[in-house]
PAGUDREN-911649 format. One record per residue: residue in one letter; x negated, y negated, z negated of N, C-alpha, C in turn. Coordinates in pm, whole numbers, plus 50000, padded with zeros to 5 digits. Last residue first. Example, Ala and Ser with C-alpha at 12.3 -4.5 7.8 and 13.67 -1.06 7.14 Angstrom:
BEGIN
S487155022549292486335010649286487104999749213A486815056949220487705045049220486805033049220
This chain:
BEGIN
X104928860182180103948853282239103428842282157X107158871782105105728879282059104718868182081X109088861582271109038857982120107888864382052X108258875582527108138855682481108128857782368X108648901882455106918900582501107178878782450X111358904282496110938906282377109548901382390X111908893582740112498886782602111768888582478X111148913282883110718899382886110798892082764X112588936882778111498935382784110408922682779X115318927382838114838930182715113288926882681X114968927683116115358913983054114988918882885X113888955483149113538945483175113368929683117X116818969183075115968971283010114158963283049X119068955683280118848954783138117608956483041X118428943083584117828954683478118048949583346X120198924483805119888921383652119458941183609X121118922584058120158929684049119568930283882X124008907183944123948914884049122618923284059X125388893683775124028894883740123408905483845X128348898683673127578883883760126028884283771X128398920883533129068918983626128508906983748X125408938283431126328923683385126968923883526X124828972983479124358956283456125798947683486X125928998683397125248990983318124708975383322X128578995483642127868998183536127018993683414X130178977483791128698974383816128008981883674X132318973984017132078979483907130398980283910X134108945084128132728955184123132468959384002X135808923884023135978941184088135148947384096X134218903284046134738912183927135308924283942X132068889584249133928897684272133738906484130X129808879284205131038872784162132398876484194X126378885784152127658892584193128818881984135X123508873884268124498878484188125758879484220X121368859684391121288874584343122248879184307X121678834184411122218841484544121998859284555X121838824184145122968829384214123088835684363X119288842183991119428831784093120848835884150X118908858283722118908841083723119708839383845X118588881783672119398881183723120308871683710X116168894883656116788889183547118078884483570X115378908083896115348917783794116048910283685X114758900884134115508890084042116228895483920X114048909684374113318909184289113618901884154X115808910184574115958924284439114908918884375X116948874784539116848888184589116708901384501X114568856084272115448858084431115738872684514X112518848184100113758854584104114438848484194X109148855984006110188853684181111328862284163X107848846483711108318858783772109208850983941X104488833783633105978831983691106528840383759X101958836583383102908848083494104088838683519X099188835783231100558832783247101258840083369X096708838383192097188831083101098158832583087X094218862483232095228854883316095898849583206X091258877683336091658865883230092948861883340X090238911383428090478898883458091308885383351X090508934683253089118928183372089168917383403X092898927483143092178939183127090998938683193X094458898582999093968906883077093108917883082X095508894082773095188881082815094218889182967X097918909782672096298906882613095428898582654X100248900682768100118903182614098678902982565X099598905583027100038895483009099838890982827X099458936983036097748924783048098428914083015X101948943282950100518946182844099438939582913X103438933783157103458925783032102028932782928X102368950883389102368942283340102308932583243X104018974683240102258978083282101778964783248X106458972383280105628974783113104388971383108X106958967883502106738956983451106318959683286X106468999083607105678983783664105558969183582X108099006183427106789012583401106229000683482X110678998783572110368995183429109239000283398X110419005183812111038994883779109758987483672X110809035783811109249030583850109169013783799X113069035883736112109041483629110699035083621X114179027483951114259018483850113359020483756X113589051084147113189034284114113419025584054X114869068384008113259067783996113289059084025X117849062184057116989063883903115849061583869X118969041784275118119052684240117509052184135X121059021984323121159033884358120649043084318X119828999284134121049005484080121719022684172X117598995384244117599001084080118769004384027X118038983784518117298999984461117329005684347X120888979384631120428975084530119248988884491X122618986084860121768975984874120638977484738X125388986284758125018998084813123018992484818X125998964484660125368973284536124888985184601X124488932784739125528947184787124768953784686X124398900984734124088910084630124868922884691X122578886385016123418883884854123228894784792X119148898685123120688894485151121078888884993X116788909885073116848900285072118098890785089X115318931384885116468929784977116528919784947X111168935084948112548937284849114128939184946X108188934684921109138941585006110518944484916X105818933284754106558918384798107588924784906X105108960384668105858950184563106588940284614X104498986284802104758977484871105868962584793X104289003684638103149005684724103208988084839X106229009384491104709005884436103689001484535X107969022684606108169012184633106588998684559X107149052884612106659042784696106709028784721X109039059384353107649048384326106759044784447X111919057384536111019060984432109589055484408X113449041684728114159054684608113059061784560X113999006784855113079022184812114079032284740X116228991785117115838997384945115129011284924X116038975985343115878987785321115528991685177X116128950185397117488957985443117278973085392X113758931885496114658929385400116058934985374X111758937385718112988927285725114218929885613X110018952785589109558936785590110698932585598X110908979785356111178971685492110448959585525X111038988585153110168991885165110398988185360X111548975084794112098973984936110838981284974X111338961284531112148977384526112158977984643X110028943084406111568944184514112168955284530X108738929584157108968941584231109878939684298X105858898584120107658912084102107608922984183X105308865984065105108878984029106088891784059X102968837584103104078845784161104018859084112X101088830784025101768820684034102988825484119X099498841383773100138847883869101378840083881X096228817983630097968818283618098848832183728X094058809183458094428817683552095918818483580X092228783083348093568789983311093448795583512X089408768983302090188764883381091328784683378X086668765383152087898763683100089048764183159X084298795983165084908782483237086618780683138X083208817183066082548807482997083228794183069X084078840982947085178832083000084148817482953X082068862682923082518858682848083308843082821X082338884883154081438872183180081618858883035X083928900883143083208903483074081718894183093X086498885083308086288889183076085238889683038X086088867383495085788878883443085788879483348X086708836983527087668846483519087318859183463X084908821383558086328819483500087128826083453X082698834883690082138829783508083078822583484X083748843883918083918851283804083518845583687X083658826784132084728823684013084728835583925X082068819884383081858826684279082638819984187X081678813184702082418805984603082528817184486X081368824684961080208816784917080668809184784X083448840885065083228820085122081918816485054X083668858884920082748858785097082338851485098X084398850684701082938852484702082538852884851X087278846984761086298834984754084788837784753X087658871384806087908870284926086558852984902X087168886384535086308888384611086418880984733X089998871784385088058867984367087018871184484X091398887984576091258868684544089818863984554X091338910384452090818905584584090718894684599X091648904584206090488915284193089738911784345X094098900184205093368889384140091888894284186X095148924084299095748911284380094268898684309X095068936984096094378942584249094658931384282X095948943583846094948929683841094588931184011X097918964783762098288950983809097358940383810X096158986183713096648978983856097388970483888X095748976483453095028975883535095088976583706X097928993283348098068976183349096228971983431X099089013683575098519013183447098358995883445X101929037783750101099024183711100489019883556X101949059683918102089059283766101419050483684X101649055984179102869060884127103499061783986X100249028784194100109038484219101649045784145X100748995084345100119004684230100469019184277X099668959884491099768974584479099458985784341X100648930184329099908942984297100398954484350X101598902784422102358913484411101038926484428X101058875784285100638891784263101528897284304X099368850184424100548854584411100258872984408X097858827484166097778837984279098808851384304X096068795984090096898810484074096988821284171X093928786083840093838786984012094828797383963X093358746683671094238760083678093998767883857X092688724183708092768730083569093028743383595X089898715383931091928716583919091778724883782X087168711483992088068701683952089738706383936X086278731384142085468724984022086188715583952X087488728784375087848740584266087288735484182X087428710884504088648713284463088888719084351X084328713784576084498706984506085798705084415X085348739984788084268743484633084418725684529X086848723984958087188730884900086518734184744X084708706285056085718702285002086348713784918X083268728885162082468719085067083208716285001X084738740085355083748749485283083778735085178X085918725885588086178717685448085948728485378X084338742685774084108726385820084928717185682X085278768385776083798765885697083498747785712X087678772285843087678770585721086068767585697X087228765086113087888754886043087708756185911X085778787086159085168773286228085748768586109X087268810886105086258803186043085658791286042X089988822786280089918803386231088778803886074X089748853486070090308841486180090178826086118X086648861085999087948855185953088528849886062X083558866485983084688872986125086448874486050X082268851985835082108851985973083798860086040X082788872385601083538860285633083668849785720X083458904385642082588892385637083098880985693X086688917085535086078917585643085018904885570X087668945185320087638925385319086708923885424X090378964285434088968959285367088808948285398X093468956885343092648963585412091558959885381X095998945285268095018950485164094248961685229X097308934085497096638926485379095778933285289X098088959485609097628950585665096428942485603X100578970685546099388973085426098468962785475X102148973285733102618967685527101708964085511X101228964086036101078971485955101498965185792X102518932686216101488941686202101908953386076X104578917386303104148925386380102908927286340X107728915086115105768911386082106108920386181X110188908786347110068906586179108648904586200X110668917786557111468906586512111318904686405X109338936886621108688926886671110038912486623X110358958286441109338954286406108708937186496X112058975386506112578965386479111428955986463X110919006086543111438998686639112098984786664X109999003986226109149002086347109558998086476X111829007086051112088991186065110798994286163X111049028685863112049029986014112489019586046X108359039985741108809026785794109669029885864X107149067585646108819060285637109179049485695X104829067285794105729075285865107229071085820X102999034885774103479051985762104539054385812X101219026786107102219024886015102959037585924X099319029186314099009036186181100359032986042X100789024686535100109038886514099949040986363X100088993586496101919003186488101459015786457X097558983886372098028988486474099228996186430X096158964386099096178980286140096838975986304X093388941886076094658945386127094718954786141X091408936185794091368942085878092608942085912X091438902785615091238917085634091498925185778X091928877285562090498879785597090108893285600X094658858285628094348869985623093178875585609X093998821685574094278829785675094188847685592X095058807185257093758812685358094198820585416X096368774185239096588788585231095588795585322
């Protein structure tokens, strides 16, 4: 796994909703955004020594594995297009070019996919959270801003962003529409084959993993399935419908 190769913010620059700042040294002590800061030269990576001493090994790794993935959680914008769901792949690529490792004649579309080796988002979702420590549910498309930030407890409905707030569910379902249309075309700049969704927590939009789900039947749980605790109906549809297309 490659160290961070971007710039650290400082507490100062944390936005202004974070209210997990005075909590902060018991969770990430740096900035959300942290990771998607500019791509620093690859001299000034933490722990270069080490990564430039299996440089070789590595580039040989790659010439050889069928498949490279990469965990998306895509920043987007308030009114997500299926093109911002490639930012995660977009930096990938660029972080290997520092290294001196060029994977666009795999990946770039418009390099006319001259490598055989499958792209995969070996992780994929929305959390709806806008906490690191896993307690704070978004209420509108800032939660775009911050995909791998979900709730991370069992299932509280007080807890739940798509079932408290309209716009974030709205934002919900426009994130993963966005999605499934590069998934459906095989990508918009970038070549990806496949997608594994991360069902755990709010990100468990399908509302597979029992530690997502609800089992007091007393809960009134409106539109989603009683035992299905973060389950989006119009999601699971969605999925469903894009496999049998496939």
């Amino acid at each position: 796994m490659l160290p961070w190769p971007t710039s650290r913010w400082c507490l100062r620059c944390m936005p202004s909703h974070c209210s997990w700042v005075s909590a902060v040294r018991c969770c990430l002590p740096y900035c959300l955004i942290c990771s998607y800061g500019p791509l620093l030269p690859f001299d000034k990576w933490p722990g270069v020594d080490r990564l430039k001493a299996v440089l070789a090994d590595t580039k040989k790794l790659l010439d050889t594995v069928d498949f490279i993935g990469v965990s998306n959680y895509a920043r987007a914008p308030a009114n997500p297009q299926p093109s911002d769901l490639e930012g995660s792949t977009a930096k990938l690529l660029a972080e290997f070019k520092a290294m001196g490792i060029n994977l666009d004649p795999y990946f770039l579309l418009s390099s006319g996919r001259s490598g055989s080796k499958a792209f995969i988002w070996n992780e994929y979702g929305l959390g709806g959270g806008i906490s690191s420590c896993g307690d704070t549910p978004g209420k509108d498309a800032k939660i775009g801003l911050f995909p791998w930030l979900g709730v991370t407890s069992s299932y509280n409905q007080k807890l739940d962003p798509f079932k408290q707030s309209a716009a974030a569910k709205a934002y919900l379902i426009k994130y993963y529409d966005s999605a499934l249309k590069v998934l459906q075309s095989g990508g918009v700049k970038y070549r990806v084959d496949g997608a594994y969704l991360w069902n755990v927590g709010s990100w468990d939009v399908q509302g597979i993993h029992p530690s997502s789900s609800v089992w007091n039947t007393s809960i009134e749980q409106g539109d989603w399935p009683v035992r299905n605790g973060f389950a989006v109906a119009e999601v699971i549809q969605a999925i469903k419908s894009h496999n049998q297309n496939m």
